[in-house]
C-alpha positions in Angstrom: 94.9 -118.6 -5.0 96.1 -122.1 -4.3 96.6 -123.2 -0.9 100.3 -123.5 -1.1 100.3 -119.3 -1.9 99.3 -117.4 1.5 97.1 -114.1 1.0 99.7 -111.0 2.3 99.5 -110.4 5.9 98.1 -107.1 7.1 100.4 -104.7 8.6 100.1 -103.6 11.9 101.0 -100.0 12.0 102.0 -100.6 15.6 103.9 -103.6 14.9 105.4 -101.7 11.7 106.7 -98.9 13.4 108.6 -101.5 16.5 110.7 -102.6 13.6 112.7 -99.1 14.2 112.5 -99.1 17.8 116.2 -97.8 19.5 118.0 -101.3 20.8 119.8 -101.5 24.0 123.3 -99.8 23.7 121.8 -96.9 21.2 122.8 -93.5 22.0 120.5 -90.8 21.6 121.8 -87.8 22.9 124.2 -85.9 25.3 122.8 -85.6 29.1 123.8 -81.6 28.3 121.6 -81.7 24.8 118.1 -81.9 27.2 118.2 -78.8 30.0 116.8 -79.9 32.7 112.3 -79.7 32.6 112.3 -80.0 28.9 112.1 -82.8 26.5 113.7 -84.0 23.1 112.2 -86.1 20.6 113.6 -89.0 18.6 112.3 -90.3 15.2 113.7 -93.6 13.8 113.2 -94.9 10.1 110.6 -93.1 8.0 107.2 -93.0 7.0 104.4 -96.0 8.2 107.4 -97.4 9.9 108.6 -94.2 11.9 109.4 -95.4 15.7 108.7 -92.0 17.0 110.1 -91.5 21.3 110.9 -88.5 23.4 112.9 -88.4 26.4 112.5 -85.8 29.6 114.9 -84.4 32.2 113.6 -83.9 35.7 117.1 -82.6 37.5 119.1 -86.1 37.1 115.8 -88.2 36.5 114.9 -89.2 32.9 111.3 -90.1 31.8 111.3 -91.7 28.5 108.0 -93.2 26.2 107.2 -93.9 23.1 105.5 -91.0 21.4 102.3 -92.6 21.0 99.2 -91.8 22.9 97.0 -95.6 23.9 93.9 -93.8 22.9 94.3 -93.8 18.8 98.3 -94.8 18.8 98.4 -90.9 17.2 101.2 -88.3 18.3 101.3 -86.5 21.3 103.2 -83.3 21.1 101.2 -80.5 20.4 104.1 -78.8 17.9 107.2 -80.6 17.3 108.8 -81.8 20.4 106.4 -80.3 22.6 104.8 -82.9 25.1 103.9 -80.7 28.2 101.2 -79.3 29.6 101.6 -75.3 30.2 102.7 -76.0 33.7 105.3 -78.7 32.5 103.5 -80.9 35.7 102.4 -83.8 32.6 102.1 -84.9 29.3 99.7 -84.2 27.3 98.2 -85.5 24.3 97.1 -83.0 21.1 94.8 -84.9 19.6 92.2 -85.6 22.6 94.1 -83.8 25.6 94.7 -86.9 27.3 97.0 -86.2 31.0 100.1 -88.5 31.6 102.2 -88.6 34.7 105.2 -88.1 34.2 106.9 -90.7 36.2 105.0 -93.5 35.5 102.7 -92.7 31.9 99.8 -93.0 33.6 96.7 -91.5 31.9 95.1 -89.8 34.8 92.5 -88.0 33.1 90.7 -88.1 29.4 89.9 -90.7 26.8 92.3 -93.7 27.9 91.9 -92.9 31.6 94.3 -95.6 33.4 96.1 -96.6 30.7 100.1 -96.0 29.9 102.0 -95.0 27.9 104.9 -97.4 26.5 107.8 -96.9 28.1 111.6 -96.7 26.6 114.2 -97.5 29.0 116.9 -95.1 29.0 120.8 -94.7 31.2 123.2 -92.2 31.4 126.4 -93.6 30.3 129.3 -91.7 30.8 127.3 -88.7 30.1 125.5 -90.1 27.2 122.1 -91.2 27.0 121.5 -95.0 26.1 118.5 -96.7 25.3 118.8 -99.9 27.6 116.9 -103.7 28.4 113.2 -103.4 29.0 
């Protein structure tokens, strides 16, 4: 290989799958498509590139994260779309039972103890909700 040709840059799966993450102004959903305490998830593009997110009602609050748990960067809904524990009080990872708050992503107990998870900033919008700005 000559200088002039570069070798291929590894992908980052993580940096991969931001290439299909929602912009500011996307719709997801209707407010009235998530009943209040449950969640809905969201998968954009396909395959290694999937941006995979999931949004939760609390009464008019909305908790919204990338569906990606710090500790391996696997999934974290048990079955599809299902991110809480049996209570509904956190999130909870499949693969290694890590607990999240739920306002704030915090790992509060398991494997990435203290980390977060990565938040997607969402708005209702005339009854619509909008990804928005970080």
């Amino acid at each position: 290989m000559s200088d002039e040709q570069a070798a291929p840059r590894a992908l980052n799966p993580l940096e991969a799958r931001e290439v299909n993450r929602p912009q500011p102004g996307h719709v997801l959903c209707n407010l009235a498509d998530i009943p209040d305490g449950a969640t809905k998830a969201f998968n954009f593009g396909k395959g290694f590139e999937q941006y995979k997110m999931f949004v939760l009602r609390r009464g008019d609050a909305l908790f919204s994260y990338a569906n990606d748990c710090p500790h391996v960067h696997g999934p974290l809904d048990w079955r599809p779309g299902e991110f809480l524990t049996e209570d509904n009080a956190f999130i909870i990872c499949a693969m290694h039972g890590a607990i999240f708050q739920i306002e704030d992503g915090r790992c509060v107990a398991g494997p990435c103890h203290g980390h977060y998870l990565s938040a997607v900033p969402v708005a209702v919008v005339d009854g619509r909700i909008v990804v928005v700005e970080r």
